[in-house]
C-alpha positions in Angstrom: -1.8 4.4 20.4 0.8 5.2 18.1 2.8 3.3 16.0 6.6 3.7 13.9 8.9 2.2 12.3 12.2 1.5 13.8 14.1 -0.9 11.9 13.6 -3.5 9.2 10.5 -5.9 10.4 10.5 -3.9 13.8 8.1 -1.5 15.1 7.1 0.6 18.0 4.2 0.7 19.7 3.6 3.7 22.3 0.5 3.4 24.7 -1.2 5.6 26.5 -4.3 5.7 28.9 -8.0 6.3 27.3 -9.2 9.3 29.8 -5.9 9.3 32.0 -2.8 10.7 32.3 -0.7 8.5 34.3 -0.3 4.3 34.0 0.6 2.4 36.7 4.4 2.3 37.8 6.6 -0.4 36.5 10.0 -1.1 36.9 13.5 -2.1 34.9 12.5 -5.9 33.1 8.8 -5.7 32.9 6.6 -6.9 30.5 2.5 -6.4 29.1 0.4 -8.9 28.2 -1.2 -7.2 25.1 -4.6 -8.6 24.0 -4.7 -8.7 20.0 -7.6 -8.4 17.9 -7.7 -12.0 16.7 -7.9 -12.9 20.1 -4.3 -14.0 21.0 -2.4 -12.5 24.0 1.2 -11.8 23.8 3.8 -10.6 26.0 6.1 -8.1 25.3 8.9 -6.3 27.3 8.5 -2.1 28.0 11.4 -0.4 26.9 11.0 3.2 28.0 12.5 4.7 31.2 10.7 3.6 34.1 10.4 6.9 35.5 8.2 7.8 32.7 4.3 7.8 34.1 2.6 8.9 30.7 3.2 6.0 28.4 4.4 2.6 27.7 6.3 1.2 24.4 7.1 -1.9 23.1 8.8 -3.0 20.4 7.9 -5.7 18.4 9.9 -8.1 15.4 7.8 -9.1 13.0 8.3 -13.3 12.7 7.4 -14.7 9.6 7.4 -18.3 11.4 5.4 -17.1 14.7 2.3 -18.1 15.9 0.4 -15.1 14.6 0.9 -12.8 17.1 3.5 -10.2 15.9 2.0 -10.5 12.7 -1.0 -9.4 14.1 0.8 -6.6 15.7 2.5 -5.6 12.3 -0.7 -5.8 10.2 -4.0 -5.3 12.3 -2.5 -2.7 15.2 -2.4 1.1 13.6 -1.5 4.4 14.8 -5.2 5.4 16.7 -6.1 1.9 17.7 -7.7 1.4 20.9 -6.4 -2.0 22.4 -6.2 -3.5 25.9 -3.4 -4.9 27.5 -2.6 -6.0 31.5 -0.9 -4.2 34.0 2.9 -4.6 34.3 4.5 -7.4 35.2 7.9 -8.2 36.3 9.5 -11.7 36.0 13.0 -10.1 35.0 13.5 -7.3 37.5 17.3 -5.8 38.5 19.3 -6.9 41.3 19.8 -3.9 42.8 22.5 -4.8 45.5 24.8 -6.1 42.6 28.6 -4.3 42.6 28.1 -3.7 38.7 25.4 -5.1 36.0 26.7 -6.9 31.9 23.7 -6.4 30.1 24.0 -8.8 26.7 21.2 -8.3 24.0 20.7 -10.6 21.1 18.0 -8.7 18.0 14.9 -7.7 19.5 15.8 -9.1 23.5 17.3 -5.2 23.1 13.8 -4.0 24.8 14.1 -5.2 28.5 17.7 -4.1 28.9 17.4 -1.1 26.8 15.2 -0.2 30.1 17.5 -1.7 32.4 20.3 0.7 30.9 17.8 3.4 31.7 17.1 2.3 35.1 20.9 1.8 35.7 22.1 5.0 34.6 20.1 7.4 36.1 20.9 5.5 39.5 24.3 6.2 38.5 25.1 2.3 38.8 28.2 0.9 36.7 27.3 -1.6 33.9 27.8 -2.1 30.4 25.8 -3.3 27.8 26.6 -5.9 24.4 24.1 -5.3 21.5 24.0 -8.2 18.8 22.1 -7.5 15.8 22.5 -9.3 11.9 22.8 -6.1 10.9 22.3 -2.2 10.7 19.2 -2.3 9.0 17.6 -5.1 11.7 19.1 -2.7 14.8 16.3 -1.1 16.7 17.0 2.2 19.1 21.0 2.7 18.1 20.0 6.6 17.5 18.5 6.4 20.6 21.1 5.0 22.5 23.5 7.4 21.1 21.2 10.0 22.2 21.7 8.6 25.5 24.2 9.7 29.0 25.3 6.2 28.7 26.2 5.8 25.0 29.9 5.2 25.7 29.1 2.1 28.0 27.6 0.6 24.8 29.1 -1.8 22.3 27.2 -2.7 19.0 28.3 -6.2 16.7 26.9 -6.9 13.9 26.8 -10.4 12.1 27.4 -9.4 9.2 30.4 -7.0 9.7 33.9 -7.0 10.4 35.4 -10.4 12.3 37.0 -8.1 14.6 33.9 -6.2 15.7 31.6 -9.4 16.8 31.4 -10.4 19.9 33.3 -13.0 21.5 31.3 -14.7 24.7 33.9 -16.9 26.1 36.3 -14.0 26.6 33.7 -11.6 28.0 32.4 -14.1 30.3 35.7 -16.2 31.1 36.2 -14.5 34.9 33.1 -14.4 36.6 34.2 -11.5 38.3 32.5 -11.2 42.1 29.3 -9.3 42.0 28.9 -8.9 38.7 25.2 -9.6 37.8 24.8 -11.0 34.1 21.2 -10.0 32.1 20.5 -11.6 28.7 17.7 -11.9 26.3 16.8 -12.3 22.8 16.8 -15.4 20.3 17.3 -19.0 21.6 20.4 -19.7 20.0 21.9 -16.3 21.4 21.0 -17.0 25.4 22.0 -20.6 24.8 25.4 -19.8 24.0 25.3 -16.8 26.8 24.0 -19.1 29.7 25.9 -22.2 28.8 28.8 -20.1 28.6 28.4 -18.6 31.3 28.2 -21.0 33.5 30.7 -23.7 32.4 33.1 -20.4 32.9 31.7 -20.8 36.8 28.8 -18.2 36.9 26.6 -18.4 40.0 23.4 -19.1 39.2 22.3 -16.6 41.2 23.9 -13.9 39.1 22.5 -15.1 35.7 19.0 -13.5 34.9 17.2 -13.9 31.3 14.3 -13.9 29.9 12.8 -15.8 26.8 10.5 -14.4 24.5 9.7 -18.2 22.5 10.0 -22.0 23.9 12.2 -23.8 21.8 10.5 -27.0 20.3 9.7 -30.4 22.1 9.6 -33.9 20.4 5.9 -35.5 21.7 5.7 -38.2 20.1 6.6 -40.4 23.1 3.9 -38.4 24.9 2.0 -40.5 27.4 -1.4 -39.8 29.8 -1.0 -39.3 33.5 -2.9 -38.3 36.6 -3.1 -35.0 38.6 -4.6 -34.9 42.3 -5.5 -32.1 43.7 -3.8 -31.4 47.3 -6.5 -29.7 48.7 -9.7 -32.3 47.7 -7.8 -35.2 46.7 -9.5 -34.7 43.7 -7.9 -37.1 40.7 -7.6 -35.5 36.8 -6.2 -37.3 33.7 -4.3 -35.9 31.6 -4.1 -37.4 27.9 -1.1 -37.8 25.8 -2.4 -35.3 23.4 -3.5 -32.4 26.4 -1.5 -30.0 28.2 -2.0 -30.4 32.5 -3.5 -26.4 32.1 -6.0 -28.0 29.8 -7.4 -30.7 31.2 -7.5 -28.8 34.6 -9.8 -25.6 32.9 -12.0 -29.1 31.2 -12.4 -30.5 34.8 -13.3 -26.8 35.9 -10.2 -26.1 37.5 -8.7 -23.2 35.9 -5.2 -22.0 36.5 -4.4 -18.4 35.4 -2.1 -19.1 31.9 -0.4 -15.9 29.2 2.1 -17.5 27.3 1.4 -21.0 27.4 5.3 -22.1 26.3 6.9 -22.4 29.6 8.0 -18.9 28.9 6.5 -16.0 31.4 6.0 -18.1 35.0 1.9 -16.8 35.2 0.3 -20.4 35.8 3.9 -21.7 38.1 2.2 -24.4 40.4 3.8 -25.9 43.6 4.2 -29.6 43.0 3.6 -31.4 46.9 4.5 -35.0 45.2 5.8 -36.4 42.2 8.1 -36.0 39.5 8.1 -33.3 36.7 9.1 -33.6 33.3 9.8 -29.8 33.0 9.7 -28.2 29.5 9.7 -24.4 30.6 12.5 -22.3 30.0 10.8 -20.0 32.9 12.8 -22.0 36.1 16.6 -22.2 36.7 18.4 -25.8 36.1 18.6 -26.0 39.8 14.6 -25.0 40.4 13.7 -27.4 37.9 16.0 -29.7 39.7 14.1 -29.2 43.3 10.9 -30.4 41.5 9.2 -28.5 43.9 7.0 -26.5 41.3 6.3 -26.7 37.4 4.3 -25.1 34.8 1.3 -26.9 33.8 1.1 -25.0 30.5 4.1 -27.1 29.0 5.5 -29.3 31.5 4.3 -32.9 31.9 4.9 -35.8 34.3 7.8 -38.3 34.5 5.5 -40.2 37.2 2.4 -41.9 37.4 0.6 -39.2 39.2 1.8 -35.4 40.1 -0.1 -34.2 43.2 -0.5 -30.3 42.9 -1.2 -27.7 45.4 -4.5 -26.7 43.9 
């Protein structure tokens, strides 16, 4: 592994296969589960071409107020390291039939588009991209992206810069031109004020893809117990106020496959066959959650008495 600076409080990681020469494929808006030395697991975004066999790299902000992970990555990961991480997954991928992609990047949300751009370009697909940073110094890849055949499709704003340079979401988004697909990531506040602008401008739903890296935070303290059944045995599980549903289901021996464990990356989604969610994910679209046909037991909790689950 090898590991650089690239702006201030991010770096890049570059992996490579122990004893191999190619890693499995992946495609434009995957992600790694990377498993840390103090025993966390973190997902984080590749953001090299996809055509590239030899390596993967991530890039990764270093967040004072996390829950150890990138701090981890920052202090404990060094250029040599050995480290094992997951095969690529892909909860973010391109919709390729779209007439033209708007890719808008808050801080460090840069590294899933950054290899959408790649993706798009070299299938010679119109889009354009939005970088937001706070400033310069925090701007990760801008050399590299005016290195790239698609630099001029590229606009950078900065916070702290010029009124007339930042961006301004309600015009770019006010005609929600047909075909148009729209791709954002990066901090909460940034994809709030992209998605809820986007759609009170009209937006289809199915044209607005993002990924979160964090969930934001949920008040508990009205918290209550509830049950669980299990479709397939009947089999009844309670779930105390103070317990997530993935928890008490791994206590009772019923273990359902978990990586983030915010609502954030869709690994542990479960089909709900009765009851009514209290969903806390920011993994399902409003009108998924509003199906209540699945939830995620790592976050999400119960508005009913009972939730019967297809497990």
């Amino acid at each position: 592994m090898r590991k650089e600076p690239l702006a201030r409080d991010i770096a890049l990681f570059e992996l490579r296969a122990e004893g191999a020469s190619v890693l499995p494929a992946f495609a434009a808006g995957s992600h790694i589960d990377v498993f840390l030395p103090n025993g966390l697991t973190r997902q984080y975004s590749l953001c090299n071409d996809p055509a590239e066999a030899h390596r993967y790299q991530i890039a990764v902000l270093k967040d004072p107020h996390g829950r150890g992970g990138s701090r981890a990555m920052h202090e404990s990961v060094q250029t040599g390291d050995v480290i094992s991480i997951s095969a690529p997954k892909n909860h973010f991928p391109l919709a390729h039939a779209a007439d033209s992609s708007l890719l808008l990047a808050g801080g460090i949300g840069i590294t899933p588009l950054l290899c959408m751009a790649d993706r798009l370009s070299a299938l010679q697909h119109p889009f354009e991209m939005h970088y937001c940073a706070r400033s310069v110094e925090r701007m990760a890849f801008r050399d590299r992206i005016g290195r790239s055949g698609y630099a001029d499709r590229v606009a950078f704003h900065f916070d702290d810069g010029a009124s007339d340079q930042r961006l301004d979401i309600g015009e770019l988004l006010r005609d929600p031109r047909r075909g148009v697909h729209l791709y954002t990531c990066g901090p909460q506040g940034f994809m709030d004020a992209v998605l809820s602008t986007a759609r009170q401008a009209g937006w289809p739903e199915d044209r607005l893809h993002h990924e979160f890296f964090n969930a934001r935070p949920v008040q508990k303290s009205d918290d209550g117990g509830f049950e669980v059944q299990l479709a397939s045995s009947g089999r009844v599980i309670h779930v105390p106020a103070d317990q997530s549903v993935t928890a008490a289901l791994a206590a009772a021996g019923v273990p359902v496959p978990t990586s983030c464990e915010q609502g954030v990356c869709g690994t542990c989604l479960t089909r709900v066959v009765a009851g009514e969610p209290d969903h806390r994910d920011l993994y399902l679209s409003p009108q998924e959650q509003a199906s209540n046909s699945q939830f995620l037991p790592c976050c999400s909790r119960a508005k009913s008495a009972r939730l019967v689950l297809d497990l």
